[in-house]
C-alpha positions as CSV (number, residue, x, y, z in Angstrom):
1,X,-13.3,32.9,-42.2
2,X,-9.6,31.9,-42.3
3,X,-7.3,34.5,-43.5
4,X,-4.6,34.1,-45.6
5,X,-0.8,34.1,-44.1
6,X,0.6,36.3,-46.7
7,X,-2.0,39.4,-46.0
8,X,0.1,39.3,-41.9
9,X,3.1,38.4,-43.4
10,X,3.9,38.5,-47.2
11,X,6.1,41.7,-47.3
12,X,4.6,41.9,-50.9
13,X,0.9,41.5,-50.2
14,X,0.3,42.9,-46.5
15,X,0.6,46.7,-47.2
16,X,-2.9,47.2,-45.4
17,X,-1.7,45.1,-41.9
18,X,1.8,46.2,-41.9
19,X,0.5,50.4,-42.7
20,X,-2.0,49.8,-39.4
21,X,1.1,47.8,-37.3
22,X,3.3,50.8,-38.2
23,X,0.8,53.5,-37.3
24,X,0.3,51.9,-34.4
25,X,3.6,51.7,-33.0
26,X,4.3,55.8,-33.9
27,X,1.1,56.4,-31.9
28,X,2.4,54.0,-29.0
29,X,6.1,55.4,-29.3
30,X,4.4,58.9,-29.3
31,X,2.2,58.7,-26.3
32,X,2.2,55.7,-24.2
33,X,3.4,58.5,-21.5
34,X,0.1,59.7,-21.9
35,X,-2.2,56.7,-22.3
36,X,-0.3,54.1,-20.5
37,X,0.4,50.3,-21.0
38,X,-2.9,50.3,-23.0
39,X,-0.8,51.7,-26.5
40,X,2.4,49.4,-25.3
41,X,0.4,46.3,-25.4
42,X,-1.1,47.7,-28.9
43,X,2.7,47.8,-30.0
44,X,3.5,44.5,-29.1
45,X,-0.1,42.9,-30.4
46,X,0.3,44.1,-34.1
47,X,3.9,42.3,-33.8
48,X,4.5,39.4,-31.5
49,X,1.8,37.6,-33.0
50,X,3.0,37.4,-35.6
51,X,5.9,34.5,-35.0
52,X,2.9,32.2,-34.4
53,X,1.7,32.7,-38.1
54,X,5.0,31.7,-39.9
55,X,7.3,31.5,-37.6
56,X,10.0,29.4,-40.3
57,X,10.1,32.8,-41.7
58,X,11.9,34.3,-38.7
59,X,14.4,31.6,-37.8
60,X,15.5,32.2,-41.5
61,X,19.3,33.7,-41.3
62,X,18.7,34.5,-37.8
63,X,22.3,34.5,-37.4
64,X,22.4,37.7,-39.5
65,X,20.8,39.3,-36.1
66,X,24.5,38.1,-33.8
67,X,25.1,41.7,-33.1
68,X,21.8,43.4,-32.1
69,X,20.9,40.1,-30.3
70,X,24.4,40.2,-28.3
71,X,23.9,43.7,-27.3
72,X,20.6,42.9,-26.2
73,X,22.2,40.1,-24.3
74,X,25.2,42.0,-22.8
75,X,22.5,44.8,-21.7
76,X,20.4,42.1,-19.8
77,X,23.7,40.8,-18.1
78,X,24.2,44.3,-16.7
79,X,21.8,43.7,-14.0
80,X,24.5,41.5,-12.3
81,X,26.1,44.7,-11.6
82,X,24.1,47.3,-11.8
83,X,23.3,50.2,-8.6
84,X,19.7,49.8,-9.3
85,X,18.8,46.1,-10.6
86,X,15.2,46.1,-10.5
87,X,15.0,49.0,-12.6
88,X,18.0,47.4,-15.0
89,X,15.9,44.2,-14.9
90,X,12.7,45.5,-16.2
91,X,13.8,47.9,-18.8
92,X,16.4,45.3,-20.4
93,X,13.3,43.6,-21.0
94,X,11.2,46.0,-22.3
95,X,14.5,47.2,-25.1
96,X,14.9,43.2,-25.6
97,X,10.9,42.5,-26.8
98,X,11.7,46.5,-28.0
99,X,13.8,45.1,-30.3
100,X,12.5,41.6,-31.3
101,X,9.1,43.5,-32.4
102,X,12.0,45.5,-34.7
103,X,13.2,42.3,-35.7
104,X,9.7,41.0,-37.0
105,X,9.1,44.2,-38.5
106,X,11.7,43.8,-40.8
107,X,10.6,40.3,-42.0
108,X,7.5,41.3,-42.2
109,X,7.2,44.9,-44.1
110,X,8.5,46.6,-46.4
111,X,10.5,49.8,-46.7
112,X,7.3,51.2,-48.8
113,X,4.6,49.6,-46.4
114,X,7.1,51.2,-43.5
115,X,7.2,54.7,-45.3
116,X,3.4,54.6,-45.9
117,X,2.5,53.7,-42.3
118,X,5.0,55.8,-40.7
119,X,3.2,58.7,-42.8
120,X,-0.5,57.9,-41.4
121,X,1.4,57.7,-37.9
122,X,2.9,60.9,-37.6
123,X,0.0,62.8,-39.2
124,X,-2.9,61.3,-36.3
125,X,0.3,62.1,-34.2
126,X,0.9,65.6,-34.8
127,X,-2.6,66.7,-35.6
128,X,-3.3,65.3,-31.5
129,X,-0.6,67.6,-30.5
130,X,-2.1,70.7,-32.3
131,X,-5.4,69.7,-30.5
132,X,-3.4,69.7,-27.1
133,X,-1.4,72.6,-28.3
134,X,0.6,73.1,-25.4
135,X,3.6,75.4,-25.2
136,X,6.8,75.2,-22.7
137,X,9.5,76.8,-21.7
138,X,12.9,76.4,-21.8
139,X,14.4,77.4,-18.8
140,X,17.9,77.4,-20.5
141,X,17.6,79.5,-23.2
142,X,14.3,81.5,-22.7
143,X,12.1,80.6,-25.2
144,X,8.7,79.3,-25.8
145,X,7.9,76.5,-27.2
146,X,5.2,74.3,-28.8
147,X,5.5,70.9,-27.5
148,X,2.1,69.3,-28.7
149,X,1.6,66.4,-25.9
150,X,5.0,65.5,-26.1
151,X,7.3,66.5,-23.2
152,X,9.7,68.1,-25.2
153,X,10.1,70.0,-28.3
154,X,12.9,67.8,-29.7
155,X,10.7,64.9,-29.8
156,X,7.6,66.4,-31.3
157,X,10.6,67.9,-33.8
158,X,12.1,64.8,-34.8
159,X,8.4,63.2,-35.3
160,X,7.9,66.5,-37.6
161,X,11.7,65.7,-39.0
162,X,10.6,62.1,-39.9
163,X,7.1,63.7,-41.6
164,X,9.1,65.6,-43.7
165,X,11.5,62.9,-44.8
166,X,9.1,60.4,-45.0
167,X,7.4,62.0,-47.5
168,X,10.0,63.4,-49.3
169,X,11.4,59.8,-50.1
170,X,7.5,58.5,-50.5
171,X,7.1,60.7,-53.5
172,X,10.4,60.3,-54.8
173,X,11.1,57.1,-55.1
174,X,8.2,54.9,-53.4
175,X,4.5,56.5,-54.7
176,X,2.1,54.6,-57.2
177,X,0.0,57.4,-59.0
178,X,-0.9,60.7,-58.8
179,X,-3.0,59.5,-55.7
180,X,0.3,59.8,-53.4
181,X,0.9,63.4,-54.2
182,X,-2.7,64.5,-52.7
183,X,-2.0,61.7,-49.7
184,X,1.5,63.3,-48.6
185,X,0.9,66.8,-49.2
186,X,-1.2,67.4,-45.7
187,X,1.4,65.3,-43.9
188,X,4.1,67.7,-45.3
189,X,2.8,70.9,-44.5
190,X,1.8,69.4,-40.9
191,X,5.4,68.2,-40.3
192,X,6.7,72.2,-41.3
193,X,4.6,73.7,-39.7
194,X,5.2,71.8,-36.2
195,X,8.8,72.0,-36.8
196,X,8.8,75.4,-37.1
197,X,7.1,76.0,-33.9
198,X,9.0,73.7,-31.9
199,X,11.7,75.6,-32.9
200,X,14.4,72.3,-32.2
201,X,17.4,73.3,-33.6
202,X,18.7,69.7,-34.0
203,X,15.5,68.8,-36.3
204,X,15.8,71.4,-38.2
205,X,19.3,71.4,-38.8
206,X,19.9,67.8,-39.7
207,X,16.8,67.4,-42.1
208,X,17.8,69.8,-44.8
209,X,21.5,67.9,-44.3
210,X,19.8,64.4,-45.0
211,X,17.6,65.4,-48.3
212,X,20.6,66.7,-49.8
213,X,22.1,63.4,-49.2
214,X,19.3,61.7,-50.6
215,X,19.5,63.9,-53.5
216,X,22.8,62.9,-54.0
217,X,22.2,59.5,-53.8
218,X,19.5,59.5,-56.1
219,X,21.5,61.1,-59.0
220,X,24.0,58.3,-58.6
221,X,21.5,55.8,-60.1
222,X,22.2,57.3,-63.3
223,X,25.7,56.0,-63.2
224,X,27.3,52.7,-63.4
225,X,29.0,51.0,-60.5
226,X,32.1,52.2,-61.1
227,X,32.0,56.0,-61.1
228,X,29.6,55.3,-58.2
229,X,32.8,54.2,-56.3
230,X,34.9,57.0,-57.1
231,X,32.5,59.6,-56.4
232,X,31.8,58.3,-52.9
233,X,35.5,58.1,-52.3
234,X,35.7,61.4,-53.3
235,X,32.8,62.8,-51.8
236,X,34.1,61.3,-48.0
237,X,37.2,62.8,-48.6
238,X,35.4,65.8,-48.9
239,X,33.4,65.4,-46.2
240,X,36.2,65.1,-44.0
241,X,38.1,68.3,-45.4
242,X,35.1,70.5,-44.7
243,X,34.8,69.2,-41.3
244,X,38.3,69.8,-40.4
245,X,38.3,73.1,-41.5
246,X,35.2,74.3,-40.2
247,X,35.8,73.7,-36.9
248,X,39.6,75.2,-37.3
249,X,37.9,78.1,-38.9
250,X,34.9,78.5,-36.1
251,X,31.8,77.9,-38.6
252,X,30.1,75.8,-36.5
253,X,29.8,78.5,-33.8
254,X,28.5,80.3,-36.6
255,X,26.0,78.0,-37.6
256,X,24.9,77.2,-34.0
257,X,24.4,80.9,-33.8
258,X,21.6,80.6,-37.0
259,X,19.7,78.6,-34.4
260,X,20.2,80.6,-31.4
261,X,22.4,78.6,-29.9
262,X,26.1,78.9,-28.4
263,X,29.0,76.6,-27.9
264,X,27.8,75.4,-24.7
265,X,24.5,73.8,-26.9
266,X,22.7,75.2,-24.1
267,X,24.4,73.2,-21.0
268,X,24.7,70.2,-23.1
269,X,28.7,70.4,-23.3
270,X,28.6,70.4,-19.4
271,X,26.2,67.5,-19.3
272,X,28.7,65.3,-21.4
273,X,31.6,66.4,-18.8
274,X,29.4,65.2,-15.9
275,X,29.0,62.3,-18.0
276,X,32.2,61.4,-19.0
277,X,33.4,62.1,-15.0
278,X,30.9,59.5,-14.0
279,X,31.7,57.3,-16.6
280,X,35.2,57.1,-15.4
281,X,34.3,55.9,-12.1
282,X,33.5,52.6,-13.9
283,X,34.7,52.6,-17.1
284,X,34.3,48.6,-18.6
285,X,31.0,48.0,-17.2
286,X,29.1,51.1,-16.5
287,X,26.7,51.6,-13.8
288,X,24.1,49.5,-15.0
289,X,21.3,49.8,-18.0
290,X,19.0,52.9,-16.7
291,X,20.8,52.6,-13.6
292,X,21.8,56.2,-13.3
293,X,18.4,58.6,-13.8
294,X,17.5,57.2,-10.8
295,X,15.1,58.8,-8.4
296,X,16.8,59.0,-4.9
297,X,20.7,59.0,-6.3
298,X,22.8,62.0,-5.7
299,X,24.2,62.8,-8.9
300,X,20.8,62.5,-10.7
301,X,18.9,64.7,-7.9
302,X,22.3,67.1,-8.2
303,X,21.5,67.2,-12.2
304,X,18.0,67.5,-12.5
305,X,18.3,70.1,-9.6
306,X,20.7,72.1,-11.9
307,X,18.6,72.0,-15.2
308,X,15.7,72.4,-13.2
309,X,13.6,69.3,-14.2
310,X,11.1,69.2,-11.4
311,X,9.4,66.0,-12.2
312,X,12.9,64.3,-11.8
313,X,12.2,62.2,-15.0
314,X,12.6,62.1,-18.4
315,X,16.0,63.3,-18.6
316,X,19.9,62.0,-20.0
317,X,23.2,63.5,-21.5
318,X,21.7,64.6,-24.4
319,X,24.5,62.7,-26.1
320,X,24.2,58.7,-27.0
321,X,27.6,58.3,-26.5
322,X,27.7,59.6,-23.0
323,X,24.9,58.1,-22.0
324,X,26.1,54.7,-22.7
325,X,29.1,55.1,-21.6
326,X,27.5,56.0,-18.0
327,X,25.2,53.1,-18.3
328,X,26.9,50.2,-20.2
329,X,30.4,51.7,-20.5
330,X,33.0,51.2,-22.7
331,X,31.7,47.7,-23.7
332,X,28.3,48.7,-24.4
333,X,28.9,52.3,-26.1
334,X,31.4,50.2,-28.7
335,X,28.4,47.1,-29.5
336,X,25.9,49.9,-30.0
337,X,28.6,52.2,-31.9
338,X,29.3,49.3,-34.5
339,X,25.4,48.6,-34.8
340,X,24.8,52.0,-36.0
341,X,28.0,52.0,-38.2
342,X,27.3,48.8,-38.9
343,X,24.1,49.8,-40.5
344,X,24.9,52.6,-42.4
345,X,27.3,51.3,-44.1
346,X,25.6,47.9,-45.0
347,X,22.9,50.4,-46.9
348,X,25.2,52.7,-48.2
349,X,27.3,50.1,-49.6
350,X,24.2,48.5,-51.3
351,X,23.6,51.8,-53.2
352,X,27.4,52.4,-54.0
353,X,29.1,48.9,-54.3
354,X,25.8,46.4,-55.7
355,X,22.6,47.2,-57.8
356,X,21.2,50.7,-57.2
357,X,18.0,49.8,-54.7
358,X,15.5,52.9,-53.7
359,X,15.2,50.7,-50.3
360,X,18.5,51.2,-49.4
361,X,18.9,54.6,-50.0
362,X,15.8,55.3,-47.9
363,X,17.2,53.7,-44.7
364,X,20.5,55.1,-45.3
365,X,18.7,58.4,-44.8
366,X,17.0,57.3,-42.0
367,X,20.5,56.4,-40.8
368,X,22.1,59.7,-40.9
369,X,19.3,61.4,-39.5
370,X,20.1,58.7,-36.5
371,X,23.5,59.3,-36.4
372,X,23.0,63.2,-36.9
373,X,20.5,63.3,-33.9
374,X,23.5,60.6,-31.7
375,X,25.6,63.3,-31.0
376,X,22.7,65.3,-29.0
377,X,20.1,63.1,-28.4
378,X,19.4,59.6,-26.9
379,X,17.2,57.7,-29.3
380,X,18.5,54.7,-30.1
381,X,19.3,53.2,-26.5
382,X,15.8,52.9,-24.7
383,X,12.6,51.0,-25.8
384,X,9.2,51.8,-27.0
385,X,11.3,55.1,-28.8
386,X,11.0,55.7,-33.3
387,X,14.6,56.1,-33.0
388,X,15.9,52.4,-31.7
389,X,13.2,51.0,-33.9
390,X,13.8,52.4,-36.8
391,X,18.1,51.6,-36.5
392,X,17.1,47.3,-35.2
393,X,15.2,47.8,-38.3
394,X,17.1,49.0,-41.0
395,X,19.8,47.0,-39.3
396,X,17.8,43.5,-39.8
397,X,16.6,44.7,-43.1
398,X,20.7,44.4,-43.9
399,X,20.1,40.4,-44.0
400,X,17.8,40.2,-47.2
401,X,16.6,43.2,-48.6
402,X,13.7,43.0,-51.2
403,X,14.3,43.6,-54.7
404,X,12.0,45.6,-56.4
405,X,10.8,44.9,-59.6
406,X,10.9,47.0,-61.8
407,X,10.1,47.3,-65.9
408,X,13.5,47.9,-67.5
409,X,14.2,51.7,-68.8
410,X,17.3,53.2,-70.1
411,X,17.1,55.4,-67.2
412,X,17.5,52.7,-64.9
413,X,20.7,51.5,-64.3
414,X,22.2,52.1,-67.7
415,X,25.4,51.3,-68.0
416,X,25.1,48.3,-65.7
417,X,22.1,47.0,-67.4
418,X,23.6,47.4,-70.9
419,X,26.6,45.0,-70.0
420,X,24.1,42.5,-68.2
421,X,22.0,42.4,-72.0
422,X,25.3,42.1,-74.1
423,X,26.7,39.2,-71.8
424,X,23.6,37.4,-71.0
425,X,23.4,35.2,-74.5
426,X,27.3,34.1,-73.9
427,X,27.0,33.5,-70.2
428,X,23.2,31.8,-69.8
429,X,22.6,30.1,-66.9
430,X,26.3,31.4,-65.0
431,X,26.7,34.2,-63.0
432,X,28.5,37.6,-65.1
433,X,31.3,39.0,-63.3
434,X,31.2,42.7,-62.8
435,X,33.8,44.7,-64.9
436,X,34.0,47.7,-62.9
């Protein structure tokens, strides 16, 4: 029985393959702590194969991949000068197949297929952890809290995060019938109620930020191209404002307090100042990818010591920015800075600038929760994690992102779709030049 090519790798036809790959890899990014190289060899199975089916389809514009490729490339280098080059050695490798299975990913699936396999993920995900059910505590702070069979409640909180949004944006802009509605309802409630236990401040902080956005964004498809420009102009001048005077005013120690935490972010401010001390010692180059949470080193013993981690694994600066600094310095923390900018803007420029897509406004979210979670977490810079695969990609789905198609409504793009009717008999067969 020969199977067709298009049911592995038509992003139009494959939504049952590309649902299982995706579930797959949330399992494998979810637990291969717990179940070993067995899940990380599933991971690269429903992917890597894949090249050998079409592979014309993935030399296509792979120039459009310069930057994520380079940084890979740059962060394989750094075992030329790393403290601990074995270590460098094997996990470059690891984030380099980490992010060519990202790459395929993108070519392969689409941002509904993603959506709909992230959502069976995260549910067989989260209803393990409530089988586990075990609670830690934080030493820091004092509290209790559910952890699931991850090792931490941030990252069973960002999985519920993701549940959350996942199916927010499934049912809003993605779903096929009424069907969807019962589907994503279990996976909802699931994803609140973990989060809620977890009690991770940074999930449920920026999740609530995010869906607004979304919101937002979604209004905007009402409006033609040109007040879509002007209200994002405004609206990041806005941004800014609010920013600036919030922290002149001392909200945000007001709404860390909300979440019972202080300025200090519970140690996390003095993590980034050991950090950025160690990053000074070697500013350019860094001390080598994963070169520094190394078992045997002084300043990792003296930090894990402090912050009492007594399996001496498992930890980092709670900060992307610090941590690759430390690692890949001042090179590597600007190449990963400008993928992740790099990306946001690409989608958010697609919604504002270009035709209204529900594709891009979906990734952008994903995006800002990224970004959001940057500034105290470290998701984006190791392998075999949600976060780095879901920024490589958004970031390759930059390169050609599928149109959908979709039967023509006045609610749908109105003002831009009324100028494409009256021009088309005048301009058949030539491209009509935007007004706006």
């Amino acid at each position: 029985m020969k199977i067709p090519k298009s049911l592995l790798v038509d992003p139009e036809k494959n939504s049952v393959y590309g649902s299982f790959a995706v579930a797959v890899s949330i399992w494998a990014f979810s637990y291969s702590v717990i179940f070993g190289q067995v899940l990380i060899l599933a991971y690269y199975a429903v992917w890597l194969p894949l090249i050998m089916v079409d592979y014309r389809r993935f030399l296509r514009q792979l120039s459009s991949a310069w930057l994520p490729l380079l940084f890979a490339a740059y962060v394989c280098f750094s075992v030329f000068w790393s403290q601990a080059p074995g270590i460098t050695a094997r996990t470059a490798v690891q984030y380099l197949s980490h992010i060519a299975c990202a790459y395929v990913a993108a070519r392969t699936v689409s941002v509904r297929t993603l959506t709909l396999g992230a959502l069976i993920g995260i549910f067989f995900a989260l209803v393990y952890s409530l089988k586990v059910g075990a609670y830690s505590e934080d030493v820091l702070d004092g509290t209790y809290n559910f952890v699931g069979a991850f090792a931490s409640k941030n990252q069973i909180g960002f999985v519920g995060s993701l549940g959350i949004y996942f199916s927010v944006v499934f049912l809003a802009f993605l779903r096929r019938g009424r069907l969807s509605l019962i589907l994503t309802v279990p996976v909802v409630l699931l994803s609140a109620y973990v989060l809620v236990v977890s009690h991770s401040a940074t999930s449920m902080a920026s999740i609530p930020a995010v869906l607004a956005l979304i919101a937002l964004l979604a209004m905007t498809k009402l409006l033609s191209r040109r007040y879509r420009r002007v209200i994002f102009l405004v609206g990041a001048g806005l941004v800014v404002v609010v920013a600036v005077v919030a922290l002149n005013l001392g909200l945000m120690d007001f709404v860390l307090g909300l979440f019972g935490k202080d300025s200090t972010l519970t140690g996390r401010t003095y993590l980034w100042e050991q950090g950025w001390n160690t990053a000074q010692r070697s500013p350019v180059l860094g001390v080598g990818y994963a070169a520094y949470w190394v078992q045997g080193f002084a300043e990792a013993e003296r930090l894990w010591n402090e912050f009492y981690i007594t399996t001496r694994t498992g930890f980092h600066f709670h900060n992307t920015y610090v941590e690759a600094l430390v690692e890949l310095g001042f090179t590597g923390a600007a190449m990963v800075s400008l993928i992740l900018l790099r990306t946001l803007y690409g989608h958010v420029s697609t919604v504002i600038f270009k035709a209204w897509q529900a594709e891009s406004v979906v990734l952008f979210g994903v995006m800002v929760l990224l970004l959001i979670r940057s500034f105290v977490e470290v998701e984006i810079l190791n392998p075999y994690i949600m976060g780095s695969f879901l920024m490589y990609f958004s970031y390759f789905k930059l390169a050609r992102l599928p149109v959908t198609r979709t039967r023509w409504s006045p609610a749908f793009e109105p003002a831009d779709a009324a100028r494409d009717e009256a021009a088309w008999p005048r301009h058949a067969g030539r491209p009509v030049a935007d007004p706006s």
